[in-house]
C-alpha positions as CSV (number, residue, x, y, z in Angstrom):
1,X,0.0,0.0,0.0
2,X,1.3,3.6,-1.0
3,X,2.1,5.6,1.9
4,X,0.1,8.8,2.7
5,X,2.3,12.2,1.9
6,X,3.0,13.3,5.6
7,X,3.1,17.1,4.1
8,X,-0.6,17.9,4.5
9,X,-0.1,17.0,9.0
10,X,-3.1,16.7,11.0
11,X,-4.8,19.2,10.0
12,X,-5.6,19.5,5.9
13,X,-5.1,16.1,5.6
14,X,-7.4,14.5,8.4
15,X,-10.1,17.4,7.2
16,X,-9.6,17.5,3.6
17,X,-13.2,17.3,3.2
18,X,-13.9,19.2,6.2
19,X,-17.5,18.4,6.9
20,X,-17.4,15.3,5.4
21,X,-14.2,14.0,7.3
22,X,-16.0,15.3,10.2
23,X,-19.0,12.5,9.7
24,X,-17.0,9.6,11.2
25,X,-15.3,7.9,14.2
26,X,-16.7,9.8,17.2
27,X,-19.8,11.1,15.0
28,X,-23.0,9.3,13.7
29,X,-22.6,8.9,9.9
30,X,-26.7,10.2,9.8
31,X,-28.3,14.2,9.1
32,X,-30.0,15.2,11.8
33,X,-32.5,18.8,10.9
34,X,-31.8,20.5,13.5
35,X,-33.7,23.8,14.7
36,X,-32.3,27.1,14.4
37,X,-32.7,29.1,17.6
38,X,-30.8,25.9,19.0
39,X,-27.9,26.9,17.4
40,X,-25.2,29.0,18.6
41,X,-21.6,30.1,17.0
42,X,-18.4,29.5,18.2
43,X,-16.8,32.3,20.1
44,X,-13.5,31.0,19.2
45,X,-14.2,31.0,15.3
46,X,-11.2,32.5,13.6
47,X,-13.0,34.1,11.2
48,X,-15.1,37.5,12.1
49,X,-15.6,39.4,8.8
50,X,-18.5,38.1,6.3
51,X,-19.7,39.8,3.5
52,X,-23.0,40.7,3.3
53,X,-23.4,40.6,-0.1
54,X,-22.0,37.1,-0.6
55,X,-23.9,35.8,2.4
56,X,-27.6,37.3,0.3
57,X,-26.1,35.6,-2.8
58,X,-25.4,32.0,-0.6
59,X,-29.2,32.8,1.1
60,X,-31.1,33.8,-2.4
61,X,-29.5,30.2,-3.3
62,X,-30.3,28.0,-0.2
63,X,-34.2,29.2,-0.8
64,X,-33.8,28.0,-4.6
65,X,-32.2,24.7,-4.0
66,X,-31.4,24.3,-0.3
67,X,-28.3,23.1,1.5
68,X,-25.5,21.1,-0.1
69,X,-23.3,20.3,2.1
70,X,-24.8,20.1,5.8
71,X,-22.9,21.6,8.8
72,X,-21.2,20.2,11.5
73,X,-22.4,20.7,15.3
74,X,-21.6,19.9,18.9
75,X,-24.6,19.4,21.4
76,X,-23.8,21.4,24.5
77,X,-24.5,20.2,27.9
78,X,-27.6,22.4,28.0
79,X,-28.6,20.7,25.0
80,X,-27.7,23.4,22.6
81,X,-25.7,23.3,19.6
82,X,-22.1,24.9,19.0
83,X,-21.3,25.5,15.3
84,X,-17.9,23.4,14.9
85,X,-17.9,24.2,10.6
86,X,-20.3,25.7,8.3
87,X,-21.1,29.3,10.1
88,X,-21.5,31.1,6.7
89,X,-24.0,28.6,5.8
90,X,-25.8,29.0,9.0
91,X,-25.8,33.0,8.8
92,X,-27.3,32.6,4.5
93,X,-29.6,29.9,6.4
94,X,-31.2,32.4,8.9
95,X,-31.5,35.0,6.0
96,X,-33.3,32.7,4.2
97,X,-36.1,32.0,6.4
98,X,-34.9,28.6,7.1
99,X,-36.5,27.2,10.8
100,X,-34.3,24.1,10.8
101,X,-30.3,23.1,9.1
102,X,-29.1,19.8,8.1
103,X,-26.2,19.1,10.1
104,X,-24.0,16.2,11.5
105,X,-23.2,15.9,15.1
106,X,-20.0,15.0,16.8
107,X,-18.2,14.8,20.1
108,X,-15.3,17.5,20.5
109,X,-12.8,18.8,22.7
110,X,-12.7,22.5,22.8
111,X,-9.2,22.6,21.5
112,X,-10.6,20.2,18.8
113,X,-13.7,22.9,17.9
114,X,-10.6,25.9,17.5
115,X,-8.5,23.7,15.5
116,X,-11.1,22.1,12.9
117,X,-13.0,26.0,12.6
118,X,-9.3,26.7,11.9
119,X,-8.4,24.6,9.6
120,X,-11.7,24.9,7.5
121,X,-11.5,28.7,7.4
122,X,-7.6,27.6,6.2
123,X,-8.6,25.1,3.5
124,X,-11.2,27.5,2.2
125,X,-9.1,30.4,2.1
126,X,-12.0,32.9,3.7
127,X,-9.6,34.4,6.8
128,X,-7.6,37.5,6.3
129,X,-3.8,37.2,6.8
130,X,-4.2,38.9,10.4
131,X,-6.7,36.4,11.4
132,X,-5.4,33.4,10.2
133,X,-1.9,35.0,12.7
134,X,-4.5,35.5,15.4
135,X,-5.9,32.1,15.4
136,X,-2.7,30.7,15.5
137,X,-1.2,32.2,18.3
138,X,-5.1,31.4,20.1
139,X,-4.4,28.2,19.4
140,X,-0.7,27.4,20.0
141,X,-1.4,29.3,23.6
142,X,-4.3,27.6,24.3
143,X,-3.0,23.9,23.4
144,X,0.3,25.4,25.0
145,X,2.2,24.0,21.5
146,X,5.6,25.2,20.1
147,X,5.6,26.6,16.4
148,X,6.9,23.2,15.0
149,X,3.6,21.8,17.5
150,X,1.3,24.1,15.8
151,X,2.4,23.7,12.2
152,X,1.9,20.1,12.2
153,X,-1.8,20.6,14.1
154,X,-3.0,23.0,10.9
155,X,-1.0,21.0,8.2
156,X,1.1,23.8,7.6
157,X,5.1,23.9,7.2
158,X,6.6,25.8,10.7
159,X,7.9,28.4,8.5
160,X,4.2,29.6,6.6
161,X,3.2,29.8,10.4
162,X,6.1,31.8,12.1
163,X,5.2,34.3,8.9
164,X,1.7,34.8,9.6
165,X,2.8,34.9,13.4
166,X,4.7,37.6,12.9
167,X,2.3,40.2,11.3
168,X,0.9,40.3,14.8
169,X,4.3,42.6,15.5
170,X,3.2,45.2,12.8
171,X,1.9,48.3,14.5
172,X,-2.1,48.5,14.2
173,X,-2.6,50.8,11.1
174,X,-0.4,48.3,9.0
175,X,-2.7,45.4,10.7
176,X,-5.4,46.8,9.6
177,X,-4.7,47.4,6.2
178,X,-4.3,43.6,6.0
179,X,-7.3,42.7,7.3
180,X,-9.3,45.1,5.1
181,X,-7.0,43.2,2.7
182,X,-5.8,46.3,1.3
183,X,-2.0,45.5,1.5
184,X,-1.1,41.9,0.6
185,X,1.3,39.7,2.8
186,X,4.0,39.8,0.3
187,X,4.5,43.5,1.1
188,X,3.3,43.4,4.7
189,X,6.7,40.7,4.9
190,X,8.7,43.2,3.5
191,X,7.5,45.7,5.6
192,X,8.6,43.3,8.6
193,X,12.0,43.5,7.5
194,X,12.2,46.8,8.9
195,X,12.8,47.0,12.6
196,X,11.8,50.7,13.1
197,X,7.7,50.6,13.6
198,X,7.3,54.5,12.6
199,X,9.4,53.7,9.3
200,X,7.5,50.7,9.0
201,X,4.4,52.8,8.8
202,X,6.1,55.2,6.5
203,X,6.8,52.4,4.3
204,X,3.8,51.0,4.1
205,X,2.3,55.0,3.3
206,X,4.3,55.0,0.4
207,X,3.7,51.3,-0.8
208,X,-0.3,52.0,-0.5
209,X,0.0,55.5,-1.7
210,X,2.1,54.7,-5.2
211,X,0.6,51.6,-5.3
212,X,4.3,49.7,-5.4
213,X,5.1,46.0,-6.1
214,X,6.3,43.5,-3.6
215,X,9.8,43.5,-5.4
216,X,9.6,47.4,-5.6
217,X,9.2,47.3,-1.6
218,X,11.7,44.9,-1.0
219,X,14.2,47.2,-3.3
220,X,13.7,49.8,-1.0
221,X,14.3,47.8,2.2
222,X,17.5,46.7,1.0
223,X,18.1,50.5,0.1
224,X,17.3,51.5,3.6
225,X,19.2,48.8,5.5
226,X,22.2,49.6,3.1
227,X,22.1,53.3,3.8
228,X,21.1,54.7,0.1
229,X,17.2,55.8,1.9
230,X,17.6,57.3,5.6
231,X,13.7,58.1,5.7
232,X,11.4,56.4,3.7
233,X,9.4,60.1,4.1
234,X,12.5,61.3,1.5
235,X,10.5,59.4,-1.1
236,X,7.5,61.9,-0.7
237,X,6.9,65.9,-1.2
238,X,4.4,67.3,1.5
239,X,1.4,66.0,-1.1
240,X,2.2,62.5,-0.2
241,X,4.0,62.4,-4.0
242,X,7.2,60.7,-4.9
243,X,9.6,63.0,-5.3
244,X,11.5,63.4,-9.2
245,X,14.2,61.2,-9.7
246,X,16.1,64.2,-11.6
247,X,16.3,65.9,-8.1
248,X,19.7,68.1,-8.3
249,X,20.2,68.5,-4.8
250,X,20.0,65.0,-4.4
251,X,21.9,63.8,-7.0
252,X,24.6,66.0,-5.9
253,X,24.6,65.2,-2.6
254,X,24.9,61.5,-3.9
255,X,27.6,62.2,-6.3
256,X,29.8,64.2,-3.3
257,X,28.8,60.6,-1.2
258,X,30.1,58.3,-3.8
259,X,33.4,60.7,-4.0
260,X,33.8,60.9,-0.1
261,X,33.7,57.3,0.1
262,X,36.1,56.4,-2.5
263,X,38.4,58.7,-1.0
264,X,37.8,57.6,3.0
265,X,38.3,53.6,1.6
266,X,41.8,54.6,0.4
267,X,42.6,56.3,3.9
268,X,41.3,53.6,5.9
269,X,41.8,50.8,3.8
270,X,39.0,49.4,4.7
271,X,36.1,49.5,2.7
272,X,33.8,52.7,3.6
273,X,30.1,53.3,2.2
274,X,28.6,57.0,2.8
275,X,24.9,57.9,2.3
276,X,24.2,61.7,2.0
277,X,20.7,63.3,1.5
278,X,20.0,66.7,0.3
279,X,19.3,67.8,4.0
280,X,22.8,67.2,4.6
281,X,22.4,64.2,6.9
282,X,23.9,60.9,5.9
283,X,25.8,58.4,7.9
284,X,29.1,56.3,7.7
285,X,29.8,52.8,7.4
286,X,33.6,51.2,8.1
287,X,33.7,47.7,7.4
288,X,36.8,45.4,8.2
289,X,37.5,41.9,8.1
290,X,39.5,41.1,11.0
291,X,41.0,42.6,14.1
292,X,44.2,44.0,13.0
293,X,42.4,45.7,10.4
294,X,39.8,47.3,13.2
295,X,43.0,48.6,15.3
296,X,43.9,50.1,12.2
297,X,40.6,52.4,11.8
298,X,40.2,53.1,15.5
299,X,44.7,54.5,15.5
300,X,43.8,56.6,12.4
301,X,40.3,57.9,14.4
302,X,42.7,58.8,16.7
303,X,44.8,60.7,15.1
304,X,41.8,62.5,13.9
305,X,40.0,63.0,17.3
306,X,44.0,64.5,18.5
C-alpha cells in the first residue's frame, strides 16, 4: 500500500473534506435537521468578517435549492448546539427563512472545535492574513504547542506559520490594512524587515500610496538597511508624492557621497560606504574583516580626534 504524503499533517489532511471528514469515528454517519434558535456560533471561530453581499447571494441560493453540504455541530451540555464548521452557511440559512439546518453531530474537545474551525477557514481560504496569525497564536497558547507543534496541528510547514505569526508585530494601522486586505502579505513581509515601527508605517504609506510591487518594496528595504534611503518620508513631497528622480540636490549630494567614500576607503583601507541626503544628513559605514584591520581604523580615528 502507498504511503500517505505526511506534508498535508493533521490538519488538511485529516479534514480534507472538512465536513465530510468530520462525519466519522466519534460522529453518527446520519443528518439530523436541527432547529435554528438551538444553534449557537463558536466564540473562538477565527473568522469575524462576512460579506453581506455574498452571504444574500449564498441565502437567495439555499431558498432556490437548499443546502449542499450540511454543517457540523456539537450538542452542548444544556442541550444546545455549537457550530464546529459551516457558520457562513448557518448566517445565508437564517437570512433565508430557514426554521431548521441539516447538520451532522459529533463529540469534541474545545481545543478540537478551535482547531477544525481553523483549519476549514484555512482550506477555504475565507480568513484574512491577520486572522489566520491570530488564530494561530489562540491556538498554540491555548493547546500550549511550540511553532513546530502548531504547524503540524493546521498541516502547515513551521515556517508559513512563524510568517503569519509575525504580522501580529506590525503596529495596528499596517494590521489593519491587511485585514481590510488592502496590503497583501508579500509587502506586509517586506514591511517586517524593517525594525523601526514609525518607518515601518512610513513604508507602508508609500507602498499603499504609489501603489508599489512586492519587489519594488523589497528594493527599497534593502536601500534602507544599506544606507542609500535614511527616511522612507525622503520618497515623498508634503502631497504625499514621490519626489522626481532628476532631483539636483539629491543627486549631488549622492555624487559628493560616492566621492567621499572612495576617498575615506583609500585612507582607511578598509572599505567605507557613505549615504548623503539633500538635507545634509547621511551616515558612515567602516567595514573590516578582522582585528588588525579594526586597530587600524580606531589608530587613524585617533589621530583625527587629536
Amino acid at each position: 500500500m502507498s504511503k500517505k504524503p505526511m506534508g498535508l499533517g493533521r490538519g488538511l489532511d485529516a479534514l480534507m473534506s472538512v465536513d465530510d471528514s468530520l462525519n466519522s469515528n466519534n460522529a453518527p454517519s446520519s443528518i439530523n435537521e436541527v432547529d435554528i434558535d438551538q444553534i449557537h456560533v463558536n466564540p473562538t471561530q477565527p473568522r469575524k468578517d462576512f460579506d453581506e453581499q455574498s452571504l444574500k447571494e449564498l441565502a437567495d441560493s439555499i431558498r432556490t435549492i437548499g443546502i449542499i453540504q450540511p454543517i457540523t455541530l456539537r450538542q452542548e451540555d444544556d442541550g444546545s448546539y455549537m457550530i464546529i464548521a459551516g457558520e457562513r452557511r448557518f448566517r445565508a440559512s437564517q437570512m433565508a427563512g430557514r426554521i431548521t439546518i441539516p447538520a451532522y453531530i459529533r463529540k469534541a474537545s474545545d481545543d478540537d472545535v478551535m482547531e477544525m474551525a481553523l483549519v476549514e477557514n484555512i482550506q477555504r481560504e475565507d480568513l484574512n492574513a491577520i486572522e489566520v496569525a491570530l488564530a494561530y497564536q489562540q491556538l498554540q497558547t491555548k493547546s500550549n504547542l511550540t511553532q513546530e507543534e502548531l504547524a503540524q496541528r493546521v498541516g502547515k510547514s513551521r515556517a508559513s506559520v512563524a510568517n503569519f505569526m509575525r504580522l501580529l508585530r506590525l503596529p495596528a494601522e499596517i494590521q489593519l490594512a491587511l485585514k481590510e486586505k488592502k496590503l497583501s502579505m508579500g509587502h506586509a513581509r517586506a514591511i517586517l524587515s524593517v525594525e523601526d515601527p514609525e518607518q515601518q508605517v512610513k513604508l507602508f504609506h508609500l507602498t499603499v500610496e504609489q501603489d508599489l510591487s512586492v519587489r519594488r518594496v523589497e528594493q527599497l528595504v534593502r536601500d534602507f538597511a544599506e544606507g542609500r534611503i535614511l527616511d522612507f518620508a525622503e520618497l515623498q513631497d508634503a502631497n504625499g508624492q514621490k519626489k522626481p528622480k532628476g532631483n539636483a540636490t539629491a543627486n549631488a549630494a549622492s555624487d559628493y557621497c560616492n566621492t567621499m567614500a572612495e576617498h575615506l576607503t583609500e585612507k582607511f583601507s578598509a572599505k567605507v560606504k557613505m549615504s548623503c541626503n539633500d538635507k545634509g544628513q547621511g551616515k558612515i559605514t567602516i567595514a573590516f574583516k578582522n582585528d588588525e584591520e579594526l586597530q587600524n581604523i580606531i589608530g587613524l580615528l585617533d589621530k583625527i580626534e587629536r
